[in-house]
C-alpha positions as CSV (number, residue, x, y, z in Angstrom):
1,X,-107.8,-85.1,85.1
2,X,-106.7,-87.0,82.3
3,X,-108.2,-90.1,83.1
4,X,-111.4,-88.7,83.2
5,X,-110.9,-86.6,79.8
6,X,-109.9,-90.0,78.7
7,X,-112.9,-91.5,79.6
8,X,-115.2,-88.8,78.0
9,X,-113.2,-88.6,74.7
10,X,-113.8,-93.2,74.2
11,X,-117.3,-92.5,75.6
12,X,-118.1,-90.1,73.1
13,X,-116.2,-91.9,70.1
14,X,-118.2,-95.0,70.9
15,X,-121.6,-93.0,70.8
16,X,-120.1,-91.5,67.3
17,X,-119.4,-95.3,65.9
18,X,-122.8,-96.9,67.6
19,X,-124.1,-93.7,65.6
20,X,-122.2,-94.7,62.4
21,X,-122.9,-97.9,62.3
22,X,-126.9,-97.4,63.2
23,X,-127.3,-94.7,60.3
24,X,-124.8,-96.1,57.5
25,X,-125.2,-99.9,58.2
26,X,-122.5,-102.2,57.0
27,X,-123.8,-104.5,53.8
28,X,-124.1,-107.7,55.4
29,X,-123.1,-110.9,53.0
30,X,-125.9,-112.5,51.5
31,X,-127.2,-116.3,52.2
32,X,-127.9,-118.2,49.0
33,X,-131.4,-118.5,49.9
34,X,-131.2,-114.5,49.9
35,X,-129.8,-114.3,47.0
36,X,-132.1,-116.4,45.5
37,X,-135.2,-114.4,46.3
38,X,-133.5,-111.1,45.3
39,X,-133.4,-112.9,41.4
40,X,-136.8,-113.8,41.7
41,X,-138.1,-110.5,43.0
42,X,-136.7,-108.5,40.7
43,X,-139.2,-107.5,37.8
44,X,-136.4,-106.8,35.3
45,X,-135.4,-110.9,35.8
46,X,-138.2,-112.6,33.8
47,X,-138.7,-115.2,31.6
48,X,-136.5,-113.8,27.9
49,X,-133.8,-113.1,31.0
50,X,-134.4,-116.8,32.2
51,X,-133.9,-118.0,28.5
52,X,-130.8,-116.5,27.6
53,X,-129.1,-117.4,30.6
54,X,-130.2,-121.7,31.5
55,X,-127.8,-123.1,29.2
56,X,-125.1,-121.9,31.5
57,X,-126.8,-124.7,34.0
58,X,-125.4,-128.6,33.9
59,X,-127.1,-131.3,36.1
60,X,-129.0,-134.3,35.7
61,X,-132.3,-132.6,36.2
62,X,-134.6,-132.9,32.4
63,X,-135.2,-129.1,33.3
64,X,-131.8,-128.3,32.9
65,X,-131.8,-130.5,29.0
66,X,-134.8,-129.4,27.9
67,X,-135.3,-125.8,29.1
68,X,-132.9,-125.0,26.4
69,X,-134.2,-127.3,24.1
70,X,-137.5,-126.6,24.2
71,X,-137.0,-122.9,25.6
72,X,-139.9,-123.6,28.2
73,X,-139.6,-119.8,29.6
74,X,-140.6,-119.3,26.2
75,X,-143.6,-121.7,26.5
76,X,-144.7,-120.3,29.6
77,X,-144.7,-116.6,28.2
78,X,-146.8,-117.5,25.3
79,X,-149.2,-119.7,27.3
80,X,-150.0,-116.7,29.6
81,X,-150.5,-114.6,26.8
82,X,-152.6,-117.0,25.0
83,X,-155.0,-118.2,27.8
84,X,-155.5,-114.5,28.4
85,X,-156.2,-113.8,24.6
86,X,-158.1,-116.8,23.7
87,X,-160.5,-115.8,27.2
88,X,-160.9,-112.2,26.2
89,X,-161.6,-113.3,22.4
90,X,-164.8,-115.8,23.7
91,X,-165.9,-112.9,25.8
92,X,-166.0,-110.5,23.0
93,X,-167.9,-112.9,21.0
94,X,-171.1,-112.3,22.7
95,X,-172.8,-109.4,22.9
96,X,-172.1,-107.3,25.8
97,X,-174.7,-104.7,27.0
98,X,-173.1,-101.6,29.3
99,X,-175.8,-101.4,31.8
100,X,-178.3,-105.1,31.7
101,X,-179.7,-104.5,35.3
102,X,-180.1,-107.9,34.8
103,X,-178.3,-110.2,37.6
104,X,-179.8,-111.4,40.4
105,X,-179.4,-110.4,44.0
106,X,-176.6,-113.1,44.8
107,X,-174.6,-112.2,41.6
108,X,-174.3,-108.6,42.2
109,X,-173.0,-109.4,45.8
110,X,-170.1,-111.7,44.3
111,X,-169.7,-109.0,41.5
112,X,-169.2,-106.4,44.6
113,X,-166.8,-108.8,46.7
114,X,-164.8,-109.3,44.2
115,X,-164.2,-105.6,43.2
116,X,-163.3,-104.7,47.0
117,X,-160.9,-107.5,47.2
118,X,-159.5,-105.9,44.0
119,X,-159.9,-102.4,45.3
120,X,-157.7,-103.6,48.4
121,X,-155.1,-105.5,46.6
122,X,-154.7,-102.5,44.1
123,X,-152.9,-100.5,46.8
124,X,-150.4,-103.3,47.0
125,X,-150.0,-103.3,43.8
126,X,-148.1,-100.4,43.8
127,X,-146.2,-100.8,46.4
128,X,-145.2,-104.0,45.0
129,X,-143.6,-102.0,42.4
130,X,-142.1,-99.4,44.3
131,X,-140.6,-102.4,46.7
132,X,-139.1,-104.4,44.1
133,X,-137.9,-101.3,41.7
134,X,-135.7,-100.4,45.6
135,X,-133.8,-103.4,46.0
136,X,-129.6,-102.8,47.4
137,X,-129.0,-104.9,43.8
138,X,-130.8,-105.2,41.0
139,X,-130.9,-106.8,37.3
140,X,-128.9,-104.2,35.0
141,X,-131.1,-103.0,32.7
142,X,-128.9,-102.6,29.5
143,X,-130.1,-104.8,27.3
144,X,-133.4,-104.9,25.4
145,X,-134.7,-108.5,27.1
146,X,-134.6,-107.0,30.2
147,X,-137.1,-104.2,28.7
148,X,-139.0,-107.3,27.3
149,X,-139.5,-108.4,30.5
150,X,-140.3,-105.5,32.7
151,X,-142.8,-104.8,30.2
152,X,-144.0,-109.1,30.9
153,X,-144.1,-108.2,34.7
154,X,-146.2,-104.8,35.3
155,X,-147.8,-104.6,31.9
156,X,-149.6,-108.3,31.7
157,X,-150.6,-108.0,35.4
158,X,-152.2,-104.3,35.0
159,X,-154.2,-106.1,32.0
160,X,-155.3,-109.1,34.2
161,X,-156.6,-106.8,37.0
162,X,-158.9,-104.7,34.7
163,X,-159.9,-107.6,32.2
164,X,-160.8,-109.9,35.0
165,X,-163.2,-107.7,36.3
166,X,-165.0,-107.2,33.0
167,X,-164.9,-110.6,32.7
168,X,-166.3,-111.0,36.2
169,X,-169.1,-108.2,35.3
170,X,-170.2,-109.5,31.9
171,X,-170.6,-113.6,33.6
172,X,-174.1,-114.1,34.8
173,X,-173.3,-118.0,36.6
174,X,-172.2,-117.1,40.3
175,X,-169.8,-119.7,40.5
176,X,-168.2,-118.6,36.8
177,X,-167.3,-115.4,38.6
178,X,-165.5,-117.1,40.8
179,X,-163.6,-119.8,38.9
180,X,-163.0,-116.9,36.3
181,X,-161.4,-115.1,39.1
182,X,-159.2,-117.9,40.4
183,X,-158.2,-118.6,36.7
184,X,-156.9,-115.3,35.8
185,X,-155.2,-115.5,39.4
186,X,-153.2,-118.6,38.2
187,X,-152.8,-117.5,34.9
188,X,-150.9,-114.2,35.9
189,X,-148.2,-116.7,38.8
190,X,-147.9,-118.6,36.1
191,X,-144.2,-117.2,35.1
192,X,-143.4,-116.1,38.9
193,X,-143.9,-120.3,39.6
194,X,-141.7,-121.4,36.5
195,X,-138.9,-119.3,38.0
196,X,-139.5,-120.2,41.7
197,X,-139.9,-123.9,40.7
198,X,-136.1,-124.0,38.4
199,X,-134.5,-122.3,40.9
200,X,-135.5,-124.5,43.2
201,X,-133.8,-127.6,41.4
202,X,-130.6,-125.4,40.3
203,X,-129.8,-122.8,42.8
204,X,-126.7,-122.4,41.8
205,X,-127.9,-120.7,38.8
206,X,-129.8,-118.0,41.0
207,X,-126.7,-117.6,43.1
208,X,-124.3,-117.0,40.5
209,X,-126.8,-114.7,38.6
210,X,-126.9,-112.8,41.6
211,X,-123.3,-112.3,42.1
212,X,-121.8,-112.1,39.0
213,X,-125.1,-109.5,37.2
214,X,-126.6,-108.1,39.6
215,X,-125.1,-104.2,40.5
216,X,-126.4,-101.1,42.2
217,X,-129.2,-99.3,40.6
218,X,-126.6,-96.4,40.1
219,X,-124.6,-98.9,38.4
220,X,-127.5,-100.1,36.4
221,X,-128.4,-96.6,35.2
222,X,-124.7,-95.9,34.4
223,X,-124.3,-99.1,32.6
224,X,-127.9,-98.3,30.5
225,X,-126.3,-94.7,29.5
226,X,-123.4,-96.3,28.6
227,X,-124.9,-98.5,25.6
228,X,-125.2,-96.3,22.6
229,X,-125.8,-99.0,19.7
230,X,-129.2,-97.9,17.8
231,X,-131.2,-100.3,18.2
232,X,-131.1,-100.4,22.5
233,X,-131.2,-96.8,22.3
234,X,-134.6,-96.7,19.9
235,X,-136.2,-99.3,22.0
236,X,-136.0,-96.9,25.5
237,X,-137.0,-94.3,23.7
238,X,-140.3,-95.9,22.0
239,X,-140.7,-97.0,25.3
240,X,-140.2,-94.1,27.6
241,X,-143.8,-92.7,27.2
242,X,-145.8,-95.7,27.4
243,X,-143.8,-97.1,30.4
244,X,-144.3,-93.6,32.3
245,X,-148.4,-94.0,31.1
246,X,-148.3,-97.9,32.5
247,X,-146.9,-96.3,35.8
248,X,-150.1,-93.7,36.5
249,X,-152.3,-96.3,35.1
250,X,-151.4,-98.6,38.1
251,X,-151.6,-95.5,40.3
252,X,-155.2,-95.2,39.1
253,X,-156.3,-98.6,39.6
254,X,-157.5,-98.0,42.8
255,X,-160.0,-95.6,41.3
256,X,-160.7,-97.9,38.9
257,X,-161.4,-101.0,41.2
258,X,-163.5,-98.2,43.2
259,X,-166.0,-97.5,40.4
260,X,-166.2,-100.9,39.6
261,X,-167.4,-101.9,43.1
262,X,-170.2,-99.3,42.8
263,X,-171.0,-99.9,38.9
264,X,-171.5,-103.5,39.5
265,X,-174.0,-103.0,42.4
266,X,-175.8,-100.8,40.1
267,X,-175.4,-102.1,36.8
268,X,-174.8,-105.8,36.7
């Protein structure tokens, strides 16, 4: 008789630690090359973070000299920026009529495949931000270049999405449309590559960026409660409403992409 209570009672205590384990998994150790793409998907790690922490990088590599030197995340943050200004300034230059009716049959086709493959991706979009806002670590966000670049990640792309279609409308050459569409593409990797591409020369840096910064996102909100100087706190609070307004404008772009498809048809 006790054998067999001895038997039930392991049986069931190995159910209840198969259970355990199944429900509250044990964190596994992370391979560098994880580690690695945690930095780079985390929005709050972008190009001011990339700049403030390259110097701590010594190799032979010229990227590891002269990112400091020249501070090329710098360089790459104002070459988006000004690739997407300079565009939207030569497109304002001309005079842009709301409803021409003028393109021909082949243009408003592009002008409608373009605005479904934007009306697709747009779901993504935000679940690209949910995703990456989820991770087991993330990027503390307790100092005001991480707010710099959070704003960088969701804010410039938003902008791309709904200028490039504009652009897209307002072009009458088919294959404009298309190269317009490519560039703006490019133009928005542009920072995601410079990251991928250093990394990729001094790991290291990734690695120990993970493991020595990188917390829970409870820790993260503890640690952004926990800085009081003025000027931090000033910052999230400017911030607070537009960031909440940049949230329910990705949500919308769905909608947005959606009248596009059907004012382009129409309109263009």
């Amino acid at each position: 008789m006790y054998t067999v209570r001895k038997l039930v009672s392991n049986a069931v205590n190995t159910n209840i630690s198969r259970v355990s384990s199944d429900v509250f998994p044990m964190e596994k150790e992370l391979t560098d090359e994880e580690k690695i793409e945690c930095v780079l998907n985390d929005p709050k790690f972008g190009m001011f973070s990339l700049m403030s922490m390259c110097n701590e990088v010594s190799t032979t590599y010229c990227s590891s000299t002269f990112t400091t030197i020249c501070a090329l995340p710098i360089c790459v943050f104002v070459a988006q920026w000004a690739m997407f200004v300079g565009l939207m300034m030569h497109k304002l230059e001309s005079d842009i009529v709301l409803c021409p009716q003028e393109a021909t049959v082949d243009g408003k086709l592009v002008m409608v495949g373009i605005a479904i493959i934007y009306f697709v991706n747009s779901f993504f979009q935000w679940d690209n931000i949910v995703s990456r806002r989820r991770q087991p670590k993330v990027f503390p966000s307790n100092n005001v270049l991480v707010l710099l670049d959070v704003w960088q990640e969701f804010l410039f792309n938003l902008l791309v999405y709904v200028a490039n279609l504009a652009i897209i409308y307002t072009t009458d050459d088919v294959l404009d449309m298309l190269f317009n569409s490519l560039a703006m593409d490019f133009v928005t990797s542009l920072d995601n590559e410079f990251e991928r591409a250093y990394f990729g020369y001094h790991p290291e840096l990734a690695v120990q960026i993970y493991d020595n910064y990188f917390v829970t996102a409870q820790k993260s909100r503890e640690l952004r409660k926990a800085r009081k100087d003025c000027g931090f706190r000033a910052t999230l609070w400017i911030t607070y409403v537009p960031f909440k307004l940049l949230n329910i404008c990705f949500a919308l772009l769905p909608v947005f992409c959606g009248i596009m498809i059907v004012f382009g048809a129409v309109c263009k």
